[in-house]
Backbone as a ProteinNet text record, in pm:
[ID]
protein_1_A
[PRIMARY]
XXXXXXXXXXXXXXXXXXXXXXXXXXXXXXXXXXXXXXXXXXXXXXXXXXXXXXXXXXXXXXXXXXXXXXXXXXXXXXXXXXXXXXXXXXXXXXXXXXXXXXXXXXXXXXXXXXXXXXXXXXXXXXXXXXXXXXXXXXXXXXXXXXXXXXXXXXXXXXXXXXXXXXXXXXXXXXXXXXXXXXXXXXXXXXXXXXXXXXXXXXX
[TERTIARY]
84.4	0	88.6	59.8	111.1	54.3	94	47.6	54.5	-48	0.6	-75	40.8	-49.5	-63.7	-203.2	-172	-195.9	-115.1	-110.4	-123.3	-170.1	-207.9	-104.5	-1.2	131.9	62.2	142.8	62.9	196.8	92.3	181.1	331.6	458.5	579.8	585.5	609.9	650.6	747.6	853.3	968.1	877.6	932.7	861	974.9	1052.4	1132.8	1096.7	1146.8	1105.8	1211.5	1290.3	1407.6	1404.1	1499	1492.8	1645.1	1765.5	1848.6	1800.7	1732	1697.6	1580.9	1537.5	1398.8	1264.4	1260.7	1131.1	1015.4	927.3	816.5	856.5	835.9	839.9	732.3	733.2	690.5	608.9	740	732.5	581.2	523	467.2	332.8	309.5	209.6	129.3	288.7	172.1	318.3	235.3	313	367.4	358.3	369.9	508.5	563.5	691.1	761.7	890.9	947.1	925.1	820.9	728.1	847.6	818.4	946.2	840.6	890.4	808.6	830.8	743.9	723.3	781.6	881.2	936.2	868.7	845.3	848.5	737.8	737	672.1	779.6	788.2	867.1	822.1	893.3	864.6	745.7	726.4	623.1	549.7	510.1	380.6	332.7	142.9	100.6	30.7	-38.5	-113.4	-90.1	-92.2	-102.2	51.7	78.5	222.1	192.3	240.4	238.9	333.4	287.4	428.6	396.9	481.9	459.8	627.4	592.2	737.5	753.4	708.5	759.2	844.5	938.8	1051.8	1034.9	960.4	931.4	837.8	756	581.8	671.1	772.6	797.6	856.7	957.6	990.5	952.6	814.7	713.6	622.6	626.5	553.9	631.3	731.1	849.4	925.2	946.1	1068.9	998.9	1113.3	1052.4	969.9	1027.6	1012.9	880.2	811	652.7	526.2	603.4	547.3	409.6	372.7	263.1	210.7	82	57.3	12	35.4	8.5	-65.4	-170.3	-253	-206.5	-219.2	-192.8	-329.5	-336.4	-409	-362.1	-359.4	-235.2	-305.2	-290.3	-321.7	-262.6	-301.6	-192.5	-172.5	-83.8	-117.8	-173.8	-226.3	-337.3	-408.4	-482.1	-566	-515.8	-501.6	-448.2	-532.2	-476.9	-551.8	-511.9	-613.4	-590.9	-436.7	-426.7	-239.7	-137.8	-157.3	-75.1	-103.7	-233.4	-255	-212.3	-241.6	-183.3	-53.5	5.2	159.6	190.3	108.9	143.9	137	13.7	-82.6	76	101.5	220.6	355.9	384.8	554.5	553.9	650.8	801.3	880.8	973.2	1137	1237.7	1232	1262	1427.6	1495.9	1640.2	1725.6	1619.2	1675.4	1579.5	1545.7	1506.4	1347.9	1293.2	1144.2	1047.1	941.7	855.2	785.7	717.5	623.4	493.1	385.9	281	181.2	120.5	13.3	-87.8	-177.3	-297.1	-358.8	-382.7	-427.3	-531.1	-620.3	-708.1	-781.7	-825	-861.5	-1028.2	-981	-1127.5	-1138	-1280.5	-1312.4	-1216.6	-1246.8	-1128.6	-1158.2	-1111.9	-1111.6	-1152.1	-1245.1	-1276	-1158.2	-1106	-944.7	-966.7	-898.4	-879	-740.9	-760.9	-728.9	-567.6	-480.3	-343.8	-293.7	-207.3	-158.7	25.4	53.1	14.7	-104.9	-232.3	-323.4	-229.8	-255.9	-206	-255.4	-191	-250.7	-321.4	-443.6	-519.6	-442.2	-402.3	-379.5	-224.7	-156.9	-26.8	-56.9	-148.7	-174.4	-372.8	-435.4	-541.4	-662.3	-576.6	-652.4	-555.9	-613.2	-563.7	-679.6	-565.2	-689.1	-668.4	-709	-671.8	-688.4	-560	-512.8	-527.2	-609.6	-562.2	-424.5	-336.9	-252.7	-178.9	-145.2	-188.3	-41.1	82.7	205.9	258.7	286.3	408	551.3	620	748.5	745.3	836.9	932.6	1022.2	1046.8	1133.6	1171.9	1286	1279.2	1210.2	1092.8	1020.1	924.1	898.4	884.5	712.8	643.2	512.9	532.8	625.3	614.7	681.5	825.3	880.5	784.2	715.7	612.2	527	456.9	332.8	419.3	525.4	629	677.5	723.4	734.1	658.3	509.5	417.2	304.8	460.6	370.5	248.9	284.9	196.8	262.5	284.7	384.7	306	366.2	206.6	242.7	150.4	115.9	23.1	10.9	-49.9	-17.1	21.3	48.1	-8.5	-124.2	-136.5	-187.6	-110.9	-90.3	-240.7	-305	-422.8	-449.3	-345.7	-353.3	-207.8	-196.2	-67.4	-131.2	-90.3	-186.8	-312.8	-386.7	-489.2	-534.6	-443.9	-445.3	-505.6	-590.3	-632.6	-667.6	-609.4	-638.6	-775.1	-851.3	-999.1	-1032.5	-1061.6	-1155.7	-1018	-916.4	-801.4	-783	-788.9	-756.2	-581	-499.8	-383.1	-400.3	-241.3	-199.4	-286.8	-386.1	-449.7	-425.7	-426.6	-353	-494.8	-480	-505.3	-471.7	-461.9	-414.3	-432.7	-476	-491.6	-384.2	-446.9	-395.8	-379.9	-340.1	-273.4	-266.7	-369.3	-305.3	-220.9	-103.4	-36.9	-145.4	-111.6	-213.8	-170.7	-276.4	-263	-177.7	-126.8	-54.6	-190.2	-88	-123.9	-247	-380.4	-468.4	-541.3	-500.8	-574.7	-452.6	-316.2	-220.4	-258.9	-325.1	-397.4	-398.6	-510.4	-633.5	-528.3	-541.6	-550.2	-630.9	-605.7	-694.2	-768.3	-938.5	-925.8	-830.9	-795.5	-742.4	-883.5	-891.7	-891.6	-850.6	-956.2	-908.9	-969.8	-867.5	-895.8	-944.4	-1011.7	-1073	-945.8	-1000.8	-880.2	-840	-719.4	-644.5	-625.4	-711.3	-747.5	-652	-514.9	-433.7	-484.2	-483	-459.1	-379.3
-118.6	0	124.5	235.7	350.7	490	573.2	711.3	774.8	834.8	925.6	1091.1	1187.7	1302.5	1379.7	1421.2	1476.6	1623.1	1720.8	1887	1957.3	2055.2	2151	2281.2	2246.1	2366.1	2497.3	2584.7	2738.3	2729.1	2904.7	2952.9	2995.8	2991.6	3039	2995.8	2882.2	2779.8	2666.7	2648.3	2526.3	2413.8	2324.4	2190.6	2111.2	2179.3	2106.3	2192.4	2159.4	2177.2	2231.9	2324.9	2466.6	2477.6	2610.4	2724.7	2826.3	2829	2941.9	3040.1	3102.9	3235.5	3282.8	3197.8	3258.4	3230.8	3164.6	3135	3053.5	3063.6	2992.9	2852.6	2735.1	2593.1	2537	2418.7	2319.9	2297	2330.7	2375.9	2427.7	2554.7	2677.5	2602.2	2476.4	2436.4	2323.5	2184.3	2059.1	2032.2	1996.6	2013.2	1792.8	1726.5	1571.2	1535.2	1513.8	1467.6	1368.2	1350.6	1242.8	1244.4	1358.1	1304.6	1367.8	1303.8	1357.4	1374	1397	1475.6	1350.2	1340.4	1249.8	1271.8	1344.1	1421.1	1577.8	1679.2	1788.6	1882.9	2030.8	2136.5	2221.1	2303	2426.1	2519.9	2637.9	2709.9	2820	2813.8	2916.8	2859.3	2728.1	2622.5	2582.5	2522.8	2512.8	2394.7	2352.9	2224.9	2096.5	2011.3	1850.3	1816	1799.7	1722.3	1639.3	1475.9	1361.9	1398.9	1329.8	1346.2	1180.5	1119.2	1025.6	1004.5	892	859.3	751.3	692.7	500.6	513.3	535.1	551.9	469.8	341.1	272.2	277.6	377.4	458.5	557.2	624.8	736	721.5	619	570.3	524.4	422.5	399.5	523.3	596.6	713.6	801.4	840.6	911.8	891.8	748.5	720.1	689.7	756.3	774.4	655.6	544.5	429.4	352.8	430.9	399.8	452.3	597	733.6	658.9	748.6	835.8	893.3	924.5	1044	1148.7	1238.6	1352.6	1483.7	1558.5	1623.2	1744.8	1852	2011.1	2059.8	2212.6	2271.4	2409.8	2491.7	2562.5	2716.4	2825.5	2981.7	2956.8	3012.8	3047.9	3192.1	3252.3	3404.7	3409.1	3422.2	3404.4	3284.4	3301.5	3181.2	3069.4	2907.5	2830.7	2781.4	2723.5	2667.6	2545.9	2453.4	2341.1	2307.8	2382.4	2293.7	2328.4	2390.6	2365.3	2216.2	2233.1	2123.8	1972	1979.4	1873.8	1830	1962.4	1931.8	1848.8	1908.4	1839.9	1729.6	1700.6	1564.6	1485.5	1540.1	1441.6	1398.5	1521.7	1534.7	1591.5	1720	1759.1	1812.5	1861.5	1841.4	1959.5	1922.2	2035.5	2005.6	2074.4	2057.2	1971.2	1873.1	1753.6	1657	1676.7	1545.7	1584.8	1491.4	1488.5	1408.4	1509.3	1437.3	1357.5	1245.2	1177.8	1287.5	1171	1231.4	1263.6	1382.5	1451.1	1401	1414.9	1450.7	1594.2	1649	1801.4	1866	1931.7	1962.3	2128.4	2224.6	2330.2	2300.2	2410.8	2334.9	2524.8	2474	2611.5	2652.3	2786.7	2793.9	2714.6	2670.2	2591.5	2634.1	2613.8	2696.5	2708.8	2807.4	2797.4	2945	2933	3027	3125.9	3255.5	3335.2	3346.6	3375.2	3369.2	3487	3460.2	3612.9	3607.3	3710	3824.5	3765.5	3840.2	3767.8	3837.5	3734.2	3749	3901.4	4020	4122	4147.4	4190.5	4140.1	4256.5	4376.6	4486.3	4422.3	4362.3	4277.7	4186.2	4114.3	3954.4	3990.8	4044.3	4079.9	3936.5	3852.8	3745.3	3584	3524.5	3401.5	3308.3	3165.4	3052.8	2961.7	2860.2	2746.3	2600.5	2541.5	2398.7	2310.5	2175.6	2085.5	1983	1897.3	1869.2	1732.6	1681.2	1526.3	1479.4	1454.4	1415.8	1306.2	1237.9	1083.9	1108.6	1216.9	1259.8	1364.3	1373.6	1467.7	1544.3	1621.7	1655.2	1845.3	1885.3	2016.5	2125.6	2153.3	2271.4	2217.8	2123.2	2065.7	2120.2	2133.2	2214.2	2361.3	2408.7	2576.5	2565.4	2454.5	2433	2422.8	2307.4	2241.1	2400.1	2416.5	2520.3	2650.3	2684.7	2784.6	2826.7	2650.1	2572.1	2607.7	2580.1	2582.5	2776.3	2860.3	2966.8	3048.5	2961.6	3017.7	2981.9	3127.8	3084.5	3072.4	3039.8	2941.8	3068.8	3117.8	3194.2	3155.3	3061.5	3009	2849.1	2741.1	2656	2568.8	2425.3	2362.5	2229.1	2186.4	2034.5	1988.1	1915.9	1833.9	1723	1615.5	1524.7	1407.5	1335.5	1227	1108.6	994.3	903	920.3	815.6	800.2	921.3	965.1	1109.3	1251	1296.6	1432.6	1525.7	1671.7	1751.6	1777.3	1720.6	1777.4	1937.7	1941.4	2055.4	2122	2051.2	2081.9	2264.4	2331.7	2486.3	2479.5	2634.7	2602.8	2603.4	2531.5	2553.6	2389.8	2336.8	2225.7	2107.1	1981.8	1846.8	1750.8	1670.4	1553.4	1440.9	1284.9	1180.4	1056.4	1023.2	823.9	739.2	612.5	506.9	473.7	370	314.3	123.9	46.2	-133.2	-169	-241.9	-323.3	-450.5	-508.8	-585.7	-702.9	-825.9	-913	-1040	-1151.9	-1207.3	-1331.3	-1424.7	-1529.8	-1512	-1568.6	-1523.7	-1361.2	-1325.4	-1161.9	-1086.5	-1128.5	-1070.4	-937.7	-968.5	-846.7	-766.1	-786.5	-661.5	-563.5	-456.9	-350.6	-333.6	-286.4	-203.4	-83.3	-45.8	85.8	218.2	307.8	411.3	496.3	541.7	593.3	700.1	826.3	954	1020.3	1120.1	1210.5	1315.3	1414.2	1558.7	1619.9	1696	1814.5	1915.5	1928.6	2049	2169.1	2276.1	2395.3	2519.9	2560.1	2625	2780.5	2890.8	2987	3085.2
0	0	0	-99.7	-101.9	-104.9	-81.1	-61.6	-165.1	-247.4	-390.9	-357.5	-375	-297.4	-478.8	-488.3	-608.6	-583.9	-641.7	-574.6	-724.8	-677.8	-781	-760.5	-848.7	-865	-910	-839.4	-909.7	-972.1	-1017.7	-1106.3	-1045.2	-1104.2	-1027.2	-893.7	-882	-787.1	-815.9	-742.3	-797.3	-773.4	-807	-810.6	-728.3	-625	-513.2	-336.2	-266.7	-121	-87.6	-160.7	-101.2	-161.3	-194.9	-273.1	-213.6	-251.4	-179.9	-252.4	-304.5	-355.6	-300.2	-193	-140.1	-249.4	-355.6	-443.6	-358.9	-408.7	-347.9	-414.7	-294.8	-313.4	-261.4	-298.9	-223.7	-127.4	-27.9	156.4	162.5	72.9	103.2	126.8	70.1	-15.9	70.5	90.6	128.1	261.7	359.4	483.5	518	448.1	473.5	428.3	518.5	568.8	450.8	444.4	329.5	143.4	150.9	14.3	-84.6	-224.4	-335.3	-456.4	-498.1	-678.3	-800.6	-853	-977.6	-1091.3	-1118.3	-1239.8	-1173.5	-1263.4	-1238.2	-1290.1	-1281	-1368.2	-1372	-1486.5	-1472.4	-1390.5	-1353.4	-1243.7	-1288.9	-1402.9	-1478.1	-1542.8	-1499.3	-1551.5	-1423.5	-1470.8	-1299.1	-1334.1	-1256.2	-1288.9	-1168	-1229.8	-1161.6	-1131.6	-1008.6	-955.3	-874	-897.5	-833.9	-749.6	-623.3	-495.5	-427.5	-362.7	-274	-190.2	-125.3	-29.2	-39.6	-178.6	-235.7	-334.3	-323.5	-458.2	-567.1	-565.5	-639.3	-707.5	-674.7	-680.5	-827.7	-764.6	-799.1	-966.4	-934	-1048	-1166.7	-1133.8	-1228.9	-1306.6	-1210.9	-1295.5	-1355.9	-1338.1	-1358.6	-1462.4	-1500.8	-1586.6	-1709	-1792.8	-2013.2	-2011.6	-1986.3	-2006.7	-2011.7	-1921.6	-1882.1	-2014.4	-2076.2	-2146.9	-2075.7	-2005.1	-1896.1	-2007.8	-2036.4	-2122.4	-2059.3	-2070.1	-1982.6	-2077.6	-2013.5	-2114.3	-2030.5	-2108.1	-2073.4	-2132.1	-2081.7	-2139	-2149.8	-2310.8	-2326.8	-2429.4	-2346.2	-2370.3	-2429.4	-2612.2	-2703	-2743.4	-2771.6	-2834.5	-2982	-3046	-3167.3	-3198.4	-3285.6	-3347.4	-3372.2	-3330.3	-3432.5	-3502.5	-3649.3	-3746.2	-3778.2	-3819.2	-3851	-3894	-3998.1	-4066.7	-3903.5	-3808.1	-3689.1	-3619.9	-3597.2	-3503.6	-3564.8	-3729.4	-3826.7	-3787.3	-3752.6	-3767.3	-3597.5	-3470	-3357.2	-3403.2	-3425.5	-3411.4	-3505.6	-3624.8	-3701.1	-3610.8	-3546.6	-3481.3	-3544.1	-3487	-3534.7	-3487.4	-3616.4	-3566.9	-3429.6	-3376.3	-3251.8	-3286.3	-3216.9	-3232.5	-3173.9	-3054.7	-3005.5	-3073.5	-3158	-3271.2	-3276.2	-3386.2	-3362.9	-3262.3	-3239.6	-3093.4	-3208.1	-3078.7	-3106.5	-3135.9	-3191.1	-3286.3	-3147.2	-3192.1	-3026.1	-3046.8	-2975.9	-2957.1	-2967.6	-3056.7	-3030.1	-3084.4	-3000.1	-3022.4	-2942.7	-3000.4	-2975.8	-2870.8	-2773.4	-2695.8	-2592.3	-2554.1	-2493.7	-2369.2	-2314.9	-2187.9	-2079.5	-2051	-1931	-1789.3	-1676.3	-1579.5	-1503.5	-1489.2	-1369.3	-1288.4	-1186.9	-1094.9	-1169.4	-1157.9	-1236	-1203.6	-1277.1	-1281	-1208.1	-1167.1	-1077.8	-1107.7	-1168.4	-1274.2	-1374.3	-1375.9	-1490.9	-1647.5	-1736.1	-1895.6	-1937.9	-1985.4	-2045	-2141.6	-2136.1	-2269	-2372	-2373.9	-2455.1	-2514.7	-2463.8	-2498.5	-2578.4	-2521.5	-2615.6	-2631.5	-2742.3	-2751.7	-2786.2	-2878.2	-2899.6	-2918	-2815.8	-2765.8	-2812.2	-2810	-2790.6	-2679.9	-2674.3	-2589.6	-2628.7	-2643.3	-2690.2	-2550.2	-2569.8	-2539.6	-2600.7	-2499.6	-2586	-2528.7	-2568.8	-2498.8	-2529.6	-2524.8	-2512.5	-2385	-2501.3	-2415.2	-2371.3	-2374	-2357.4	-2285.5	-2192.2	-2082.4	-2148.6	-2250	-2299.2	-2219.9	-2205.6	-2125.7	-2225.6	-2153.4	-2206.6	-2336.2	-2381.3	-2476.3	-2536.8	-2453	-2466.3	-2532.3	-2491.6	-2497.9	-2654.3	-2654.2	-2796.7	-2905.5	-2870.6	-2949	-3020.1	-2956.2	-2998	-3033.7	-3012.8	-3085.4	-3195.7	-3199.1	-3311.4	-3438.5	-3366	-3542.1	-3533.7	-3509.6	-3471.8	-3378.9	-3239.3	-3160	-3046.2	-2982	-2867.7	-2731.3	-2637.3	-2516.7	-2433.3	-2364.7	-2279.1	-2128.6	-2114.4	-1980	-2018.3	-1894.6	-1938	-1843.6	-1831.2	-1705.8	-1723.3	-1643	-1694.6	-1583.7	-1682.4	-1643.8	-1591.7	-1664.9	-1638.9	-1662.4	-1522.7	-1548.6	-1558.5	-1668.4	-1676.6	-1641.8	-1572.4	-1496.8	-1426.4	-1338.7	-1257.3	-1259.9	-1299.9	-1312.1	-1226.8	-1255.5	-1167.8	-1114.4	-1136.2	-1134.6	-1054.4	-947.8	-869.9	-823.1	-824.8	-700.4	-786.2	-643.4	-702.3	-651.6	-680.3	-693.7	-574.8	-489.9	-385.8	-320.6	-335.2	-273.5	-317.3	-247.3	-277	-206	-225.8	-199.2	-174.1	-120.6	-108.2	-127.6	-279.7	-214.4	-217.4	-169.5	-117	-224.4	-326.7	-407.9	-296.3	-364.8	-290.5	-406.3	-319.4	-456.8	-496	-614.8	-701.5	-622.8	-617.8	-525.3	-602.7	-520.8	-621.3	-720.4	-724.8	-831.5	-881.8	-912.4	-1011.5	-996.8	-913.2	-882.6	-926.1	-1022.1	-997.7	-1114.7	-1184.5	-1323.2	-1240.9	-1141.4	-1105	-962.9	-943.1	-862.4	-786.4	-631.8	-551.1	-598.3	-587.8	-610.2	-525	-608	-494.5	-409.6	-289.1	-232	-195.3	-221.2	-196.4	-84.6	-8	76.6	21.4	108.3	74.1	31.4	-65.2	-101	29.4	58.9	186.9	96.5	148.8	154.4	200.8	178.4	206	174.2	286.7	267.8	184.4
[MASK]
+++++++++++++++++++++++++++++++++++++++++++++++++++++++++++++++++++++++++++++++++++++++++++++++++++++++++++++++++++++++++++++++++++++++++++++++++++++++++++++++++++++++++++++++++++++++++++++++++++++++++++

């Protein structure tokens, strides 16, 4: 049996528990002892971060090896049009090689709690918003991606890790389930359901 805490990263927050420069971490956020990060967010992306204290938990979700698919949902600065999304959905060529083929698709704004600094509308007047569905960890690889085919990302938040979704969680709030390991010999297929706690409500 394991602990999976899933937290909702704000905006401009490390995705580690110090900081020598004084940045907002971690710490600020979910107060449970031992816990480590599932891979990461950049410090200016917000969304869904797996945490637990089973290294073996951590690893499975964490490593290329598994490709997790993980969905974002992504402010663009202008319109995109079909021949972009063509091109996610195909791959392409970034300068550490070509990604795998997306998932992508244009969808309404998403209900979220408002960004702080909010996006300027007189700066960026007309935006859209991409869903975007990627099997790879690559550094920055979202912001590359949609750059890439002329539309550079302006709000960025990851939705979903595998199975995992952010649902209701506002920023700054986490949650916890249990995770059973799968039982052995003929039950060895099947899984425990997880079990979730109420979302923690941080000031």
């Amino acid at each position: 049996m394991s602990s999976l805490y899933l937290l909702h990263k704000p905006y401009r927050m490390l995705s580690q528990f110090t900081d020598s420069e004084g940045r907002a971490t971690l710490a600020d956020v979910i107060d449970v002892p031992g816990v480590y990060a599932a891979g990461r967010l950049d410090y200016d992306s917000e969304g869904l971060l797996l945490l637990s204290d089973d290294g073996a938990l951590i690893h499975r979700i964490a490593h290329p090896r598994h490709k997790q698919p993980k969905t974002y949902w992504v402010q663009l600065e202008g319109q995109m049009d079909e021949s972009a999304l063509k091109a996610l959905r195909s791959g392409i060529n970034l300068k550490d090689g070509p990604t795998r083929p997306a998932k992508a698709r244009l969808m309404t704004p998403p209900a979220l709690a408002p960004r702080e600094p909010a996006i300027d509308p007189k700066r960026h007047p007309s935006t859209c918003w991409l869903e975007l569905t990627i099997s790879e960890g690559r550094n920055r690889q979202v912001r590359r991606m949609t750059a890439h085919v002329g539309f550079p990302t302006l709000r960025l938040i990851r939705a979903s890790i595998g199975a995992w979704q952010l649902g209701d969680l506002q920023p700054g709030e986490w949650r916890r389930e249990t995770l059973h390991a799968p039982r052995p010999a003929k039950s060895a297929k099947r899984s425990g359901k997880p079990t979730a706690t109420r979302p923690r409500r941080h000031s």
